[in-house]
Every structure is written in structure tokens, then in C-alpha cells.
N, C-alpha and C positions, 0 to 999 in steps of 0.2 A: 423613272430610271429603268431603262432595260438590262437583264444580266441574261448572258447566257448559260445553258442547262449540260454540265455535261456528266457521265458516269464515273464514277467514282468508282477507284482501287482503296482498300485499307492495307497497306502494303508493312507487313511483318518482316522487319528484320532475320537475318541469318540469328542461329544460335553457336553454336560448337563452342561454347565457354570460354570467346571472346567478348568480357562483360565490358569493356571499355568504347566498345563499338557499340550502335543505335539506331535511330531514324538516318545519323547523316548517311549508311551504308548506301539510302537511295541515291549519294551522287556521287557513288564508288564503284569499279570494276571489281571489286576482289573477288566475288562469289557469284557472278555472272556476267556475263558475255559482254554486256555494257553496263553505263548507267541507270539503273532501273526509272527514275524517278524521271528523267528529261526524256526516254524514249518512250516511256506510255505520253508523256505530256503530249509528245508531239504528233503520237497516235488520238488524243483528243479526249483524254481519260483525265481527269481531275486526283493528284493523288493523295494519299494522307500518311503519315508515318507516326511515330509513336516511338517513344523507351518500353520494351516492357521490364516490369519490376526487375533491380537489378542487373541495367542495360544502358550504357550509354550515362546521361544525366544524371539515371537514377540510379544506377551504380552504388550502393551504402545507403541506398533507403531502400528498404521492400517494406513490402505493405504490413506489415505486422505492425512497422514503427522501428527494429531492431536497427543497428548499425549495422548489419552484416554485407561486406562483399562479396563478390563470386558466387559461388554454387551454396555456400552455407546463406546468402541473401535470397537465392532461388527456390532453396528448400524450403526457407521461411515465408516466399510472397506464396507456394506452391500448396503450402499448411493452408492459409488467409485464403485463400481461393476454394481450395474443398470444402473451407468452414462458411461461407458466403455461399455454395452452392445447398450445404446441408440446409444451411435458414431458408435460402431464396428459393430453390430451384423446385422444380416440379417432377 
């Protein structure tokens, strides 16, 4: 089976504490000129998107585990994140 090879975007959502918005933002105008996700495709770019903690999906899960919405869900995946870089990071 042949596939072909193409470059990939890891394409990060907008923030400004619209937690209800996400990955689908890549097939939305609101925060750029176009569609972000169909006009890299068709420049030939493979894209990826993502929730992050507190975004979209995951909206009332951050990574702590807590139930928290919005900004108090963001300060808590925000904590998780510094403490993961305290253990892991170099």
C-alpha cells in the first residue's frame, strides 16, 4: 500500500476565554481570514488540532482531574502542566 508523505501543522486553537470553542475553530472564519484547516489542506499541509485542557470537549475537565470550567479549569490544567515540567523537564 502506498500513502503519501505530507507536512504537517499542529494547529492551536485561538484563546481569549472562549472555552467553548476548540479544534472545530479550524473550520471557522472567526479569528482569521479563512478557514484555517481546509486552506492549509489545499496548500498540501496535513493538519491536526486538538482541545487544549479546558477547550472545546474538554471544557470541565482539566488535567488535574477537577470539574472546573473556564479560567478556574485553566489555572488548574496550568498548575498540572508546571508540576509535569518540575518532574519531567530538563
Amino acid at each position: 500500500m502506498k500513502t503519501d508523505k505530507a507536512p504537517a501543522i499542529l494547529y492551536c486553537h485561538w484563546h481569549g476565554g472562549e472555552y467553548d470553542i476548540g479544534k472545530e475553530e479550524l473550520f471557522k472564519a472567526s479569528h482569521t481570514p479563512g478557514e484555517p484547516g481546509p486552506i492549509f489542506a489545499k496548500r498540501g499541509f496535513a493538519v491536526i488540532g486538538i482541545d487544549a485542557y479546558c477547550f472545546g470537549e474538554r471544557n470541565g475537565k482539566s488535567a488535574g482531574g477537577e470539574k472546573d470550567r473556564g479560567k478556574d479549569g485553566e489555572m488548574s490544567a496550568s498548575k498540572f502542566n508546571l508540576w509535569l515540567a518540575a518532574l519531567f523537564g530538563e
